[in-house]
N, C-alpha and C positions, 0 to 999 in steps of 0.2 A: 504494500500500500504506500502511494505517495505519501512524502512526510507532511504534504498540505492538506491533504486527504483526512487525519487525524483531528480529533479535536480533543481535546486534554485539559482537566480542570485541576488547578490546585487551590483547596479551602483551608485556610489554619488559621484556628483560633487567636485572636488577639491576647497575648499576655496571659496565657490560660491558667494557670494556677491564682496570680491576683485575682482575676478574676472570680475563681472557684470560690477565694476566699470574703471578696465582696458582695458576693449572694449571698454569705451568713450574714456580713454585717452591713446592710444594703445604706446606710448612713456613709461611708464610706468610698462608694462610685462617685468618679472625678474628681476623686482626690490623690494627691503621690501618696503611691503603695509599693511595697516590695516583699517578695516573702522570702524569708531565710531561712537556712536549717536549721535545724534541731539545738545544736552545740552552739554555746552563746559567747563563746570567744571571740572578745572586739566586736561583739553584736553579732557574732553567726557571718556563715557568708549567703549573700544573696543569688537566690538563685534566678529570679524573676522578676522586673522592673513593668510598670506603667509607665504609659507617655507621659501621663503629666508628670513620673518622677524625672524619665528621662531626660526632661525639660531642663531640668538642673544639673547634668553631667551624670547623672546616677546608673552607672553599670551594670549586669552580672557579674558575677565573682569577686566587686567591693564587699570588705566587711563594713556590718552594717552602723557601727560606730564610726568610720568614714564617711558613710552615707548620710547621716544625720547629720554633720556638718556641713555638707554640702544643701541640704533641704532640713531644718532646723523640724519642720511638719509635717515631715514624711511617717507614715505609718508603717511598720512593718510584720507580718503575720507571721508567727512562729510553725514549722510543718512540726506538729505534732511526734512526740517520739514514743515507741513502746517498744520495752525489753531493752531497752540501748539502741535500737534504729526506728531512721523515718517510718514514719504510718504515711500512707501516702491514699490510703481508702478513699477520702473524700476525691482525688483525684481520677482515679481510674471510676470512679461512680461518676462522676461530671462527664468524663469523657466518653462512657458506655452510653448516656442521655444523646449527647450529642450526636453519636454515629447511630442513634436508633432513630432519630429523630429525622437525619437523613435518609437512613434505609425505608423508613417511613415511605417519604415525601414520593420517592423512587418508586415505590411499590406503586402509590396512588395514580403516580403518571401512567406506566404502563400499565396497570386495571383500563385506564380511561382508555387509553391508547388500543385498548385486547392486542397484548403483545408481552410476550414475554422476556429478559435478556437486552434490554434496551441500552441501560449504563451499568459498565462496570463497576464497581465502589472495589477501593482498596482503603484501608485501614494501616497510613505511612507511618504512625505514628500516635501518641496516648493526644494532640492535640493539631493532627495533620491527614487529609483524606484527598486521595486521587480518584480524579474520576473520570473514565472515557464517555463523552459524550456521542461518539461518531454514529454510533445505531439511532440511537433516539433522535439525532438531526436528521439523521438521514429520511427519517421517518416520516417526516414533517414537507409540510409544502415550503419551497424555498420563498422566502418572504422576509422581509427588510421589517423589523418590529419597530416600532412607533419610538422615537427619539426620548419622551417623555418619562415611559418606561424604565428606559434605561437610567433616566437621572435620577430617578428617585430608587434607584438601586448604591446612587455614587458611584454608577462605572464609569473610569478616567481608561483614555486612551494611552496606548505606546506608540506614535508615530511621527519624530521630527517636528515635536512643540504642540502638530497641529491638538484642536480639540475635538471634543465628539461631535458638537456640531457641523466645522467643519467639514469633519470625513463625512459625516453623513449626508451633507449638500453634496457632495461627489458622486455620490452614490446614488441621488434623488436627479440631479441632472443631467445622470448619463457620461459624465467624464471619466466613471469607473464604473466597472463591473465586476468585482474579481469574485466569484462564488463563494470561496474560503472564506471572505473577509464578511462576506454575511451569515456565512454557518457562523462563526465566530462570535458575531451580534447577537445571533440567535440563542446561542449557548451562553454567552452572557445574563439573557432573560432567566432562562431556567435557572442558573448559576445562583442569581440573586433572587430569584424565588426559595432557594434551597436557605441560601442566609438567612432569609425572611421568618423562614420559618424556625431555623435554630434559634434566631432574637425570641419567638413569641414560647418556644416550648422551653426553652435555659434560661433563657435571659441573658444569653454572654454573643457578643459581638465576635465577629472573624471577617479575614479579607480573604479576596481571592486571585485568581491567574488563572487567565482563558489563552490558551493556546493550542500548536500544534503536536506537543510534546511533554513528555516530563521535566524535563531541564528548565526548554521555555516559560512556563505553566507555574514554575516554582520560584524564575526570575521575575515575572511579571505582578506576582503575588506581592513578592518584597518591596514593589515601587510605592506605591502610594501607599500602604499602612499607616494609622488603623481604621477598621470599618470603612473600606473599599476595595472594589473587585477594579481590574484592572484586565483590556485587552493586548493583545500583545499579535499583531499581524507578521507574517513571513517577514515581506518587503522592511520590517523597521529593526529587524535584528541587527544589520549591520553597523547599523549606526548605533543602537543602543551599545554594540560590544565595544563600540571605543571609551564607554566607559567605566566596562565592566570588570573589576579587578579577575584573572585566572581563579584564585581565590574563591571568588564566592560562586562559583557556578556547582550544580551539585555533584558530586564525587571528586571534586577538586580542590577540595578544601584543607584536605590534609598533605600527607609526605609527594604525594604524587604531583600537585599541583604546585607545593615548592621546587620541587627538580624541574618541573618544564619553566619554572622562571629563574630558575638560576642556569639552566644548560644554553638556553638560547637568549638570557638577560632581557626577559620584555615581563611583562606586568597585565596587560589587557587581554582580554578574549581577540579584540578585533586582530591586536598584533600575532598570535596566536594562529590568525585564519589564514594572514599572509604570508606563513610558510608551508611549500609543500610536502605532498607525501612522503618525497623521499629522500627530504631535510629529517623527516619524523621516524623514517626506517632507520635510520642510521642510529637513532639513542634510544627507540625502543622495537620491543620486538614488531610484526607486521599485524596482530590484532588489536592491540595496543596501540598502534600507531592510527591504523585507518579510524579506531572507533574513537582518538582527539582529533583527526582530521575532520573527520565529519560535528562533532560537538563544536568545533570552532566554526563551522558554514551553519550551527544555526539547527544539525539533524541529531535526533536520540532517537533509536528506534526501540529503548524499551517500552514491555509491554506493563500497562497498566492490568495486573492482579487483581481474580474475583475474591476476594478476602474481605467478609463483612463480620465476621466474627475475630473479637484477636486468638491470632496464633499462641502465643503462649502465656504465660504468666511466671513470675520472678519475683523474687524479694534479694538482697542481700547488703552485705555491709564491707565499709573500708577498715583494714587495720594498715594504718600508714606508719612506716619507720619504724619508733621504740616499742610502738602498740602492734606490731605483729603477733601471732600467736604462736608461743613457745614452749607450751603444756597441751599435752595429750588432752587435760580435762576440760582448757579454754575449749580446744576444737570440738569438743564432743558434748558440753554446753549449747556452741552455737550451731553445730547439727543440730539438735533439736530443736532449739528457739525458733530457728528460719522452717525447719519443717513442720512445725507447730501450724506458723505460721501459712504457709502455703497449702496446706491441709486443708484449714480454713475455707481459704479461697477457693480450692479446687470443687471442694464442697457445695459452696455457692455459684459455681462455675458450673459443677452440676445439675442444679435445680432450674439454672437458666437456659441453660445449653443442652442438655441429657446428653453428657457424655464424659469420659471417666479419663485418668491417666494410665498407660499402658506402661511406659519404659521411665525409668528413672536415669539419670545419669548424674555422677558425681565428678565435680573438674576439684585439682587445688593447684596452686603455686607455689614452689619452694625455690627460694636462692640456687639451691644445689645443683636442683632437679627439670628445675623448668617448670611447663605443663604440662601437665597428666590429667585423664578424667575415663571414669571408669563407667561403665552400664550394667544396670540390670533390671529385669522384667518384675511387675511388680503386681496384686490383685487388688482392689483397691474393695471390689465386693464383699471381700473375707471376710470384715470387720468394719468398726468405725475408726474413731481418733488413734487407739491405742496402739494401731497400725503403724501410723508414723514414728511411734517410740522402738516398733520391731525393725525398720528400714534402719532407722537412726542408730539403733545396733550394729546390725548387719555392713554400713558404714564405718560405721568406728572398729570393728574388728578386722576390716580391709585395712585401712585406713594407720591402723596401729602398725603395719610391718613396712609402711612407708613414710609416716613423716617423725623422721627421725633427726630431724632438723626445723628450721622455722616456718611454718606454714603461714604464709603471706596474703593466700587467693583459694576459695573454696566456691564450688557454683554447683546446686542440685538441678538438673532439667528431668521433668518428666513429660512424657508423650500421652497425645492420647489415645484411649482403649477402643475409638474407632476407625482406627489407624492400624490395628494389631496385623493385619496381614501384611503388612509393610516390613515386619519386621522377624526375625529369627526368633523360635522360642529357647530363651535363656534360664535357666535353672535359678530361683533366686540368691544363692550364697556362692552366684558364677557372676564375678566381672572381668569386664574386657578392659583391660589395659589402653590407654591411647596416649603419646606422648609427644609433644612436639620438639623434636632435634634441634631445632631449626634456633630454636630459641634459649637455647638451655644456659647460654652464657649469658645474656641479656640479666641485667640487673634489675628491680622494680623501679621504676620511673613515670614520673607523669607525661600523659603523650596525648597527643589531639585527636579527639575519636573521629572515624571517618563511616561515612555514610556505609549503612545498610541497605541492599536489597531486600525486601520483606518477601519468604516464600509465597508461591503461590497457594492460595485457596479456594477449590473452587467449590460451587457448587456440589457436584460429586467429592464426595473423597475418595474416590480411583481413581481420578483425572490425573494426567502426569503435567506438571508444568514445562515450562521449555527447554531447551538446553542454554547453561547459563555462558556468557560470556565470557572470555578472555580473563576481562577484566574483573567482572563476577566470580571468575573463580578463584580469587584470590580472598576472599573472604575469611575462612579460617584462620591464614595469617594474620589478618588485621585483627581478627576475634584476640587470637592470642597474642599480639603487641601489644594490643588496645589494655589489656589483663596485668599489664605488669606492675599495676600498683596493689599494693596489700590490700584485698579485698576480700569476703566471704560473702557468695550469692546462695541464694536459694531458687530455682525456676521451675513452672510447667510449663512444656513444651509442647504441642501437637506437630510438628516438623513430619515429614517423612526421612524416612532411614537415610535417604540424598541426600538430604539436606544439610549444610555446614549449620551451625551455632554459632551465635552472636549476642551478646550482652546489648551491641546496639540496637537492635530489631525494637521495635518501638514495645512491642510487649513484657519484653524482658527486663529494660531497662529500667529500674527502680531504687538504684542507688543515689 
């Protein structure tokens, strides 16, 4: 499919956790907010600003006694702590409303429509959603939606200054016709219908990005924030990338997109475009290379994922530095704590979902050793709670004939139990060893997390997803770079057996 061909929405909530926390204390909306962690050291660190704090210089990852001096009336919400880690409930509850709220809307369309499969919804994230719009346009009679419409959505243009206006006389007198650019419009409507409705069932604001792609889609997003959708036409890519740092484009954000600006010393996407293929052969390999050649001309051909349910669930916590864990009984304390924990959830995961965890796996980090992470099959039917305290065994007695050094990073994922034929049946006091080489000298350090691919899900769970990219397949590794800070996670996972593991995968992510 042509890349104009596509139409690709990206929706993310405005400042989503302020948020969350401004709907308890509704006295509080438009006013500077931030919410910090748990640990009140120099005020905690912040992990999420409002524009009006922003307004006053106020960051992410300022401590929040910083912050106060910078905005003397800044409020700032404390995330909750239990057992020694963040509670983070209220947010994954916010953001389950939100993507239901849109699954909603969707469903409603195609009832009207009698059609089924219309827009894809992917789930990028605990406060970010993709969405292929291209069936449901297509579906529709092609037709230029009333200008008015559009404005009281707040949809701003990406085109060379112009305004919606503007473009839209171009459009009205015949000086343009480009079809794309009115699917585009079109999908805008719906776009901001979709917000509409999130505002009336949450009450929390989000912007959006109408494009032809994922990249585009989640650059167009970022331009006008907050509380606006934004289009983003083929033709205005060029020019926007002259001023688009390498940097901020998505998957370029971390180690890879520093090396292409330090190998060829340039800074922009547009500079970026003006070298060819086999300027790009020469420093990296030939998959790698065509797939930044083509992200610099403006194309991504990934596929937006049927994922409306999240793929997994995760809890865990940091031990950074002197607070690593260096007692058998630390570790085997916070095995149970996090699986207490995720037990929990799984439970209520349950009731909403009908469907169970299949495979557990256990990852840790040591200095020594690297990482390791072990598997085993698990029933979740056999019993209730006291289950997790028989795993949480069954762990620590693995567990004991390896960390005989400082246990730095510990992660539980479990799969789910309608998935089971995905998977080999494993004896449960049989794990499988996995350990990564590659890493095993690497010291714990903090490092810039880099974008996840979110597995596919689709409707069927037999369905196989795609074959993953070049790029894509480097996943794992990032997983376990990403890991090298003293950590102990706890997660459920429904993944298939293919599928690599990631702490960054929006479900997982809970530290």
């Amino acid at each position: 499919m042509s890349n104009c061909n596509r139409i690709i929405a990206l929706i993310d909530m405005d400042c989503f956790y302020v948020q969350c926390e401004q709907r308890l204390e509704p006295d509080k909306w438009l006013k500077p907010c931030a919410v910090a962690q748990y640990n009140n050291w120099k005020g905690g660190g912040i992990i999420a600003v409002n524009y009006e704090a922003r307004s006053f210089g106020i960051k992410r990852g300022m401590r929040g006694d910083q912050a106060k001096q910078l905005c003397p009336e800044l409020h700032i919400f404390r995330v909750p702590d239990e057992n020694g880690k963040a509670k983070l409930d209220k947010y994954r509850d916010a953001s389950t409303e939100v993507f239901q709220a849109i699954a909603d809307f969707i469903d409603e369309q195609e009832k009207t429509m009698e059609t089924d499969d219309l827009v894809i919804l992917e789930r990028a994230s605990v406060d970010e959603a993709f969405l292929d719009l291209t069936k449901m346009i297509d579906a529709k009679p092609l037709m230029l939606p009333d200008l008015d419409d559009l404005t009281s959505f707040n949809t701003k243009l990406e085109f060379d200054n112009h305004s919606m206006a503007e473009w839209f006389y171009r459009f009205e007198n015949g000086t343009v016709n480009h079809q794309e650019d009115i699917r585009l419009v079109m999908a805008a409507i719906f776009v901001g219908q979709i917000r509409q409705k999130i505002l009336e069932r949450t009450q929390f604001k989000c912007s959006a990005g109408i494009s032809h792609n994922k990249m585009l889609s989640k650059l167009a997003c970022g331009l006008n924030k907050p509380n606006a959708q934004t289009i983003l036409p083929m033709m205005a890519v060029p020019s926007l990338f002259k001023r688009i740092d390498i940097s901020d484009v998505r998957l370029l954000g971390g180690k890879l997109g520093r090396q292409i600006k330090e190998i060829f010393d340039i800074q922009t996407m547009y500079q970026l475009s003006q070298l060819n293929r086999f300027v790009l052969n020469e420093k990296f390999d030939d998959k790698t290379a065509e797939w930044l050649y083509d992200l610099a001309n403006g194309f991504d051909n990934e596929q937006v994922s049927d994922r409306r349910l999240t793929k997994s669930l995760g809890c865990g916590k940091n031990f950074r530095g002197k607070n690593a864990l260096n007692r058998i009984e630390d570790v085997d304390h916070w095995i149970k704590a996090l699986l207490k924990e995720l037990y929990e959830r799984m439970m209520k995961d349950r009731e909403m979902n009908d469907r169970l965890a299949k495979l557990l796996i256990v990852g840790y980090y040591t200095a020594g050793k690297g990482h390791c992470h072990r598997s085993i099959t698990i029933d979740i039917t056999s019993g209730n709670y006291p289950l997790s305290e028989r795993i949480a065994a069954d762990i620590m007695q693995q567990l004991r004939q390896n960390l005989l050094i400082q246990p730095t990073y510990l992660v539980v994922i479990m799969e789910w139990k309608k998935l089971k034929n995905f998977f080999p049946k494993i004896d449960r006091n049989t794990f499988v060893e996995h350990q990564s080489t590659k890493n095993q000298s690497i010291q714990p350090q903090q490092q810039q997390q880099s974008d996840h691919q979110p597995n596919k899900k689709s409707k069927s769970p037999m369905k196989k997803r795609p074959p993953i990219t070049n790029v894509q397949s480097n996943t794992m590794d990032r997983y376990l770079n990403q890991q090298q800070r003293p950590t102990t996670s706890t997660a459920v996972n429904n993944t298939k057996a293919d599928d690599k593991i990631d702490l960054n995968d929006p479900n997982v992510r809970q530290t």
